[in-house]
Structures are given as C-alpha cells and as structure tokens.
C-alpha positions in Angstrom: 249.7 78.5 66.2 247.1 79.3 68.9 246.1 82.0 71.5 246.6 81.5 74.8 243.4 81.1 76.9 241.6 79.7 79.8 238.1 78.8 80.0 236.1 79.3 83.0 232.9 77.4 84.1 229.6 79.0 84.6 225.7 77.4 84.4 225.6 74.6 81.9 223.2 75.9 79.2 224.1 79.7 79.9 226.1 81.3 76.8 230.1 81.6 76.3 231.3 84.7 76.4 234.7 85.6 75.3 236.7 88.2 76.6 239.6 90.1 74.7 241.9 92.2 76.7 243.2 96.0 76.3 246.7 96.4 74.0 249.5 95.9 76.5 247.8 94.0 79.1 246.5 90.6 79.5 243.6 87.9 80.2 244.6 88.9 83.7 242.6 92.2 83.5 239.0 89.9 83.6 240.5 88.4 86.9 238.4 91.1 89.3 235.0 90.0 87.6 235.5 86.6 86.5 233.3 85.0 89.9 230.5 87.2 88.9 230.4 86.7 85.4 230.3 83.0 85.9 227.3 83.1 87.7 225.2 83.9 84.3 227.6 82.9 81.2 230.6 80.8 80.9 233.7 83.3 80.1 236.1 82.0 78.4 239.8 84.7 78.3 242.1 85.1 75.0 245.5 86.7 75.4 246.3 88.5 71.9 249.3 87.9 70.1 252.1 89.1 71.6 250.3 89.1 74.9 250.9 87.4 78.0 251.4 83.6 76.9 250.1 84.4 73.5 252.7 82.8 70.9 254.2 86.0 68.5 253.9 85.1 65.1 256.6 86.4 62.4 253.7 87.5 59.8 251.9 90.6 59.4 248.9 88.4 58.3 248.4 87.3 61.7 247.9 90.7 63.4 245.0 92.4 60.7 241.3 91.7 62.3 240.8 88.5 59.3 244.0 87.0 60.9 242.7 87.3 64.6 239.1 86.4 62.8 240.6 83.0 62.0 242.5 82.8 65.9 239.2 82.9 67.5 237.6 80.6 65.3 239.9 78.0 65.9 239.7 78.6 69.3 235.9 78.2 69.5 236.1 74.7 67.9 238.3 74.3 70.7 236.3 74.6 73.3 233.5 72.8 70.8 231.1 75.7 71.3 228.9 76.4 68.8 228.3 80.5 68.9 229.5 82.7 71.8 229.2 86.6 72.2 232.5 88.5 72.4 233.3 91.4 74.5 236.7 93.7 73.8 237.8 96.4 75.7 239.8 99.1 74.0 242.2 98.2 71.6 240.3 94.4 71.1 236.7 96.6 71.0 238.4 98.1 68.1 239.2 94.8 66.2 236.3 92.5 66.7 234.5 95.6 65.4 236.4 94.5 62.2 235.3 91.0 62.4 232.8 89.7 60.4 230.0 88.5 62.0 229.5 85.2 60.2 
C-alpha cells in the first residue's frame, strides 16, 4: 500500500523537498506555490492516509508516525532520491516531528 503523490520538476541538481498537507485537506493545498518552489528545489506532494487519493488502510499500525516513517521511505525509493528535506504544515508538522531522522 502506497501514498498518493505527484512529483514536480524543478533544477536538476537542486534538492527534493516533500511536502505533507494539513489533517483534512490535501496535496492540493501546495497548488498556489508549487511554480515558485520549483524554481529552487524539486517538490514532490504526499496525500496522508485517508486523504485525497491516499489508500485507507484497516490497521492502526499504519497511522502512528513509525507507520507513516516507513510510507515515506518507500516513497523516496520511488522516486530513487537519495535524501530530501520534508516540510509539514500543521497536523503533518506534528508527525514528521516524530520521525526519526535516520
């Protein structure tokens, strides 16, 4: 099972950035700033489970920050990216502030 996403382009050697939606909303909210983020990184936007086309998974496991830890790492090798930074805003600032770092 995998998160929905969508990966936008930006300058070839310029970093990935991933961006996590509020709770209730969507990868839609990044919409208004997606042109001027990809003039300096290449953003890549996650829908959270449950969210927008986001499968919804029948275990608890997947919702705790280890669960969503293990999402986004599959969906890095994904996109065969190597590190990325991640931004959150509210409810997702919460979680990756969960997340181990590793």
């Amino acid at each position: 099972m995998k998160l929905a996403f969508e990966s936008h382009p930006g300058p070839d050697a310029s970093p990935v950035l991933l961006l996590l939606h509020g709770f209730l909303s969507s990868r839609a909210q990044w919409t208004s700033v997606i042109n001027s983020l990809c003039e300096f990184c290449r953003p890549v936007t996650a829908e959270l489970w449950c969210h927008g086309s986001s499968p919804v998974p029948g275990e608890a496991k997947f919702y705790k920050a280890p669960g969503y830890s293990e999402a986004f790492e599959t969906l890095r090798k994904e996109i065969d990216v190597g590190s990325w930074f991640v931004c959150g805003q509210s409810f997702s600032a919460g979680l990756i502030a969960q997340l181990d770092p590793t």
